[in-house]
C-alpha positions as CSV (number, residue, x, y, z in Angstrom):
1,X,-44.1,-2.9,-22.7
2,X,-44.8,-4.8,-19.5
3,X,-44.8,-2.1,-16.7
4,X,-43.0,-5.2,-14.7
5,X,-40.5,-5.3,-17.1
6,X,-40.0,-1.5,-17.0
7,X,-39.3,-1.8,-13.0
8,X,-37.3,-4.4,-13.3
9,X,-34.8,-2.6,-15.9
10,X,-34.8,0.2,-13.7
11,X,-33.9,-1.8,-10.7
12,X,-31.0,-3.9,-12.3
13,X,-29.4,-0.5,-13.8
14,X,-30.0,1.0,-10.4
15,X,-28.1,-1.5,-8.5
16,X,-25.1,-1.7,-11.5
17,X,-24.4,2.0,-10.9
18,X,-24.8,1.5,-7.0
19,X,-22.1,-1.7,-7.8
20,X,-20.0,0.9,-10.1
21,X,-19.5,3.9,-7.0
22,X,-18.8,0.9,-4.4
23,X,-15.6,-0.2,-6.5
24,X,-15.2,3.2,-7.6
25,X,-14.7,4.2,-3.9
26,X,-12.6,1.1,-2.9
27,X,-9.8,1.7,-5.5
28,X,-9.8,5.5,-4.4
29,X,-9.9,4.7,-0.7
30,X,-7.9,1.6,0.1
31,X,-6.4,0.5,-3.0
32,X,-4.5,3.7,-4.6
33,X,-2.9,4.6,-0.8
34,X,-1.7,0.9,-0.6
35,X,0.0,1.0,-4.1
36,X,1.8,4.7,-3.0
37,X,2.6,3.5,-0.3
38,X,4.3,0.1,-1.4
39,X,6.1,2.1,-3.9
40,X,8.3,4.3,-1.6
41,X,9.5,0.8,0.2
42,X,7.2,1.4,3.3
43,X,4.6,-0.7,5.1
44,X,0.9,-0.4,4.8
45,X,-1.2,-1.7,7.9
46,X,-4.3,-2.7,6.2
47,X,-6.3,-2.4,9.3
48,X,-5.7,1.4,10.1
49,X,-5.1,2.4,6.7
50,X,-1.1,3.8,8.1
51,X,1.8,4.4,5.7
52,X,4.5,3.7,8.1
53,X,8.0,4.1,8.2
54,X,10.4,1.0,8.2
55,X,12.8,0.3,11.0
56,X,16.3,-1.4,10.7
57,X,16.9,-3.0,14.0
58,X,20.1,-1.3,13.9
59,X,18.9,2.2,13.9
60,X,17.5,1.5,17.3
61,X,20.1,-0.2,19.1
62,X,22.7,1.6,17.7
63,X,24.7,-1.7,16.2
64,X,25.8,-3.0,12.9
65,X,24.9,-5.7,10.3
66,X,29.2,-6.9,10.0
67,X,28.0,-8.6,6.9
68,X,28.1,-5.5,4.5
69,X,25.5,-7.6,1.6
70,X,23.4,-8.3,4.1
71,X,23.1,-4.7,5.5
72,X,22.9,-3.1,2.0
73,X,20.4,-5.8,1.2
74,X,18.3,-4.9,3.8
75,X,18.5,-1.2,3.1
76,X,17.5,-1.4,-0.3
77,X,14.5,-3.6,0.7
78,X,13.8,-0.9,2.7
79,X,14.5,2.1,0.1
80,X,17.2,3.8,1.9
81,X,20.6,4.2,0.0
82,X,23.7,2.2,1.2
83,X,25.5,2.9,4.4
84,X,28.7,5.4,3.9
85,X,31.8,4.1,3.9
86,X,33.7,4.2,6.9
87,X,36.3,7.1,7.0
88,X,39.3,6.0,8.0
């Protein structure tokens, strides 16, 4: 066979597995942490690869949502289990 032929072969199959490791390696590195992450209801920064906590403004100024949907809306988009009920 053609030794030109021969190289070439070798060449494409080099740079398919080279191709193969590089997606490999993206799925195990970025892609994967993303997914986890979005699937406990918390934020991934793409840019410094963080799995971060969400914040309702309410935890940090210390006030309530008064429309109770609205406040167990935003809870459950958040992954945190309704608000107790107030004891009375």
């Amino acid at each position: 066979m053609n030794p030109n032929i021969e190289r070439l072969k070798l060449i494409f199959i080099g740079v398919f597995g080279v191709l193969v490791v590089a997606v490999a390696v993206w799925q195990i590195v970025w892609i994967f942490p993303e997914k986890r992450c979005e699937k406990v209801h918390k934020w991934w920064d793409n840019g410094e690869r963080v799995c971060a906590t969400p914040v309702l403004v309410s935890d940090i100024t210390g006030r309530t949502l008064q429309d109770k949907e609205a406040e167990a809306a935003a809870r459950a988009a958040i992954g945190r289990p309704p608000a107790p009920a107030p004891k009375n």
